[in-house]
C-alpha positions as CSV (number, residue, x, y, z in Angstrom):
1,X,5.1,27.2,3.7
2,X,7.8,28.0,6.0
3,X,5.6,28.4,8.7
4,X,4.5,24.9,8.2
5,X,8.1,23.4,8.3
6,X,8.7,25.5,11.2
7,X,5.5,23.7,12.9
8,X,6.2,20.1,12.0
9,X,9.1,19.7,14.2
10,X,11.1,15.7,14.6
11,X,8.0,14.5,16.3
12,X,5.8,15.6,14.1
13,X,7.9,14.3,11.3
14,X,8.2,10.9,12.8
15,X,4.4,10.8,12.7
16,X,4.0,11.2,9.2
17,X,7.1,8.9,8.8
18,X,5.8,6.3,10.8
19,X,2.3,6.4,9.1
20,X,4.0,5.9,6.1
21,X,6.4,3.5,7.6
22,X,3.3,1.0,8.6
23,X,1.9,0.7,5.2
24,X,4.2,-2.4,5.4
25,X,2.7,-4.5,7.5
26,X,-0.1,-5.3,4.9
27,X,-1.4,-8.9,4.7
28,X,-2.1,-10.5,1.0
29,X,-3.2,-13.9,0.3
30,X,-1.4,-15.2,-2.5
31,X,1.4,-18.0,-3.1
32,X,3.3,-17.5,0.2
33,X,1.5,-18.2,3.4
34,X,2.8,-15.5,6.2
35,X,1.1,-12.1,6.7
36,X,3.2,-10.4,3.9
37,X,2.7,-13.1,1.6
38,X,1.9,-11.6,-2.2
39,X,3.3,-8.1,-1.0
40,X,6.1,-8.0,-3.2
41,X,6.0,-4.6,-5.8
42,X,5.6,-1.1,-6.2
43,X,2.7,0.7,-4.3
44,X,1.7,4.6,-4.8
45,X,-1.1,6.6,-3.5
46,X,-2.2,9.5,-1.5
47,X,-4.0,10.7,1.7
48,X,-3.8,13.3,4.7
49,X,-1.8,14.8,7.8
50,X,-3.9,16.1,10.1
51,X,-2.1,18.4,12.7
52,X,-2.7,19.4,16.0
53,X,-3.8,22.9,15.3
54,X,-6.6,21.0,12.9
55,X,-5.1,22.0,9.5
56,X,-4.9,19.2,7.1
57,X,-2.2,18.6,4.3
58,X,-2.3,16.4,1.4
59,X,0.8,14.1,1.1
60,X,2.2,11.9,-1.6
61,X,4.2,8.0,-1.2
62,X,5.5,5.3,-3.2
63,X,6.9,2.1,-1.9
64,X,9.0,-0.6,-2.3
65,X,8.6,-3.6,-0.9
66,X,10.5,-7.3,-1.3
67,X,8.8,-10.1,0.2
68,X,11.1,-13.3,1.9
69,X,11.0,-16.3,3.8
70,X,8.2,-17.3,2.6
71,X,6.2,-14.2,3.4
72,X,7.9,-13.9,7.1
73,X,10.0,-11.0,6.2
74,X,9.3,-7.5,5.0
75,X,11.7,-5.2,3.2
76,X,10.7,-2.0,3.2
77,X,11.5,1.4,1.4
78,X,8.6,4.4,0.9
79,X,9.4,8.4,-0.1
80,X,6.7,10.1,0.9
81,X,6.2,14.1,0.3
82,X,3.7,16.8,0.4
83,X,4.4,20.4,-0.3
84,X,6.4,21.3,2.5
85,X,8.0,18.3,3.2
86,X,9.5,15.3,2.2
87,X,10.9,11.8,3.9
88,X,12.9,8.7,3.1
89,X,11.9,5.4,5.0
90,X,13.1,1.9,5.2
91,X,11.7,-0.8,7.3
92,X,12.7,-4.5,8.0
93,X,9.8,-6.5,9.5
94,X,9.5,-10.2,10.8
95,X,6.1,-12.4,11.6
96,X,6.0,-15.3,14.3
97,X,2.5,-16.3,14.0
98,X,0.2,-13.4,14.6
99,X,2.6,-11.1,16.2
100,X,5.0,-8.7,14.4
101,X,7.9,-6.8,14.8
102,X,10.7,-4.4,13.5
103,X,12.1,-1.8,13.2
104,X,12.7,1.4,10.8
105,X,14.6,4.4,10.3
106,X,14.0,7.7,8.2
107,X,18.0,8.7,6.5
108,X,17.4,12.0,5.8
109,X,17.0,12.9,9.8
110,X,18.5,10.4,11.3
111,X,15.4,9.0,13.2
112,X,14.6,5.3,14.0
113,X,12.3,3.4,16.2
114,X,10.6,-0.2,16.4
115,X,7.1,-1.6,16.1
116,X,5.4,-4.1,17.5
117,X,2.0,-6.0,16.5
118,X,0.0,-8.1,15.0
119,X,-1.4,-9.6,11.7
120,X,-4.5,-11.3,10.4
121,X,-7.4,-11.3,8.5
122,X,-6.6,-8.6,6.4
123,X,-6.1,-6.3,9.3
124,X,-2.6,-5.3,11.1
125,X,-2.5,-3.1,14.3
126,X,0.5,-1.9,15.5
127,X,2.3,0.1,18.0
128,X,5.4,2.5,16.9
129,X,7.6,4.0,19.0
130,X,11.0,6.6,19.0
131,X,12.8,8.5,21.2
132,X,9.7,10.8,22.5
133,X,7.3,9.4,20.1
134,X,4.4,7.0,20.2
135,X,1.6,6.4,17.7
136,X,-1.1,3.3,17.0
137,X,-1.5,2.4,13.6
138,X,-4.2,0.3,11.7
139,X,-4.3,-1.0,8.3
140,X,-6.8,-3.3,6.1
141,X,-5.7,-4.3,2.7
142,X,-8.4,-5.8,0.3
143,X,-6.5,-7.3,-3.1
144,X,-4.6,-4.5,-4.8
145,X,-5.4,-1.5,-1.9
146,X,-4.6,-1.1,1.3
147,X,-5.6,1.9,4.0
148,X,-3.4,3.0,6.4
149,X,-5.0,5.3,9.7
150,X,-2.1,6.4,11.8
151,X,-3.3,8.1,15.9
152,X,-0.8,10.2,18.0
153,X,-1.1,12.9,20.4
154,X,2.0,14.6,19.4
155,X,1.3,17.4,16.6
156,X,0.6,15.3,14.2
157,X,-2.8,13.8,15.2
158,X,-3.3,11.3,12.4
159,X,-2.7,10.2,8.6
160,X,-4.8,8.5,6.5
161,X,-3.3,6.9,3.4
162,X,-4.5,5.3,0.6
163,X,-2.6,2.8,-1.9
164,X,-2.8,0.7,-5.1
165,X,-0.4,-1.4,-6.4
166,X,1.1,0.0,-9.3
């Protein structure tokens, strides 16, 4: 296990953090009529890191998420963990139209960044970015689950994440 921690170094961490960090731009259709409209809840579920060296580890997250204006704005918090490591993320996200954008930071490092995107159909796709870091993300949610696929070509090479409301 150490040698793991020792091998996901800060950009490897914000790629985890940031594929866990995008699982709130998911799009619902209920009551409200922006792309996070109906997001409001608790969310768990699991799914993979891959890393560069091509080992894979499971990982672990619950959200948070409150839902405003009308399903403009996005309040985020997720913990995600796996056996070696753990992180705590927050997010605030606004829509105007299609496009999206926000930002996010992960406390127990002291990392933040912004994304940028856009939303509909179902689908999001979204560019994140840090200090050094870069990653494209792409999520789908279908009533209560949403998938998350996170690309980067920093250690971490991708995440995949799966979640149901809870």
């Amino acid at each position: 296990m150490r040698l793991l921690r020792a091998r996901l170094s800060m950009p490897a961490l914000q790629a985890a953090t940031l594929a866990a960090a995008l699982t709130l731009t998911a799009t619902a259709g209920h009551a409200q009529s922006g792309p996070f409209a109906g997001f409001d809840g608790s969310w768990a579920g699991t799914g993979t890191v891959a890393l560069s060296d091509g080992t894979k580890e499971r990982i672990r997250c619950r959200a948070s998420y409150r839902v405003q204006s009308g399903g403009q704005e996005l309040h985020q918090s997720l913990r995600c963990a796996s056996d070696s490591y753990k992180f705590d993320l927050t997010s605030n996200v606004v829509s105007q139209g299609s496009a999206i954008s926000g930002t996010w930071s992960e406390s127990s490092r002291n990392i933040n960044g912004n994304l940028q995107g856009r939303a509909g159909g179902g689908q999001i796709d979204v560019f994140v970015e840090a200090a050094g870091f870069a990653a494209s993300l792409t999520l789908v949610t279908r009533g209560n689950k949403q998938s998350v696929s996170i690309s980067s070509k920093g250690e971490i090479q991708g995440v995949n994440i799966s979640m149901s409301r809870s």
